[in-house]
C-alpha positions in Angstrom: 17.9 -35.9 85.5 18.0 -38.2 81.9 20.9 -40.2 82.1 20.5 -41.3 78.3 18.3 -41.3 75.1 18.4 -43.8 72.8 17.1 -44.1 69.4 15.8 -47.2 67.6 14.7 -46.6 64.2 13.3 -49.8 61.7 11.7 -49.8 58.5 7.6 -50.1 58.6 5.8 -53.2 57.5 2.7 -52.3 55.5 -0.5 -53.3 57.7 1.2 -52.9 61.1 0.1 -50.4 63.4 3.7 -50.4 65.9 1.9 -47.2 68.0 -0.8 -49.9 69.2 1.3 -52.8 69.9 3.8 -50.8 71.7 2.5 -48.6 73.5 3.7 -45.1 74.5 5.2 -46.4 78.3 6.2 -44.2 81.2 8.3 -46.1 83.8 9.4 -44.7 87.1 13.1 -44.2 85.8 12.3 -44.2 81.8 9.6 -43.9 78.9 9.6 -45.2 75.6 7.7 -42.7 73.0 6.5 -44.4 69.3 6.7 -42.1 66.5 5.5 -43.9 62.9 6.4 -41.5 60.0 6.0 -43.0 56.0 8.3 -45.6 55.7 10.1 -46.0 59.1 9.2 -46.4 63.3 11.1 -44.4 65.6 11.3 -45.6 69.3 12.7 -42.9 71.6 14.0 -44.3 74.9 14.8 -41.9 77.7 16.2 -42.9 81.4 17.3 -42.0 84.3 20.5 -44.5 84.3 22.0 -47.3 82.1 20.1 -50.4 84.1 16.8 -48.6 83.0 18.1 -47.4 79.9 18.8 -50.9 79.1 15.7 -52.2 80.2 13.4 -50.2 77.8 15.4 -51.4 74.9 15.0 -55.0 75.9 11.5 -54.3 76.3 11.1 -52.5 72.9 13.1 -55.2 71.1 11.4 -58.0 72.7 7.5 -56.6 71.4 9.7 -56.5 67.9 10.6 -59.9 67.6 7.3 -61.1 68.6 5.9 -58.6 65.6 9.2 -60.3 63.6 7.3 -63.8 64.5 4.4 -63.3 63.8 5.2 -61.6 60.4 7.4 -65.2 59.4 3.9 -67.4 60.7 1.8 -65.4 58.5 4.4 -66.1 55.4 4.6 -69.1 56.5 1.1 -69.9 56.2 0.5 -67.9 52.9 -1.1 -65.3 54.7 -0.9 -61.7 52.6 -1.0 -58.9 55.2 
């Protein structure tokens, strides 16, 4: 039984490829599914409670700030993606 679904949707950075960094996941009591579509990234988070529901967004957001990071090195840097 799916306690919840949550969606997160962000706006696509050219020359990232979100569907290999983070990866479609199946937990025991959730998955995460990555859909890219033109301009945005849709992360679709279904569990089986809120502790799990909870814990697939942290993971989601987590691999996004590292992405975020990386992105604000590379500018840093003067490197053109």
């Amino acid at each position: 039984m799916t306690y919840g679904i949550a969606t997160i949707t962000i706006k696509k950075k050219a020359g990232i490829k979100y569907s290999s960094i983070i990866k479609l996941r199946k937990y025991k009591r959730s998955s995460i599914k990555v859909a890219e579509r033109k301009g945005s990234v849709n992360f679709r988070i279904a569990a089986d409670d809120a502790t799990a529901l909870r814990a697939s967004a942290n993971a989601v957001l987590r691999e996004l700030q590292v992405i975020e990071g990386i992105e604000k090195v590379k500018l840093k840097k003067g490197v053109v993606a």
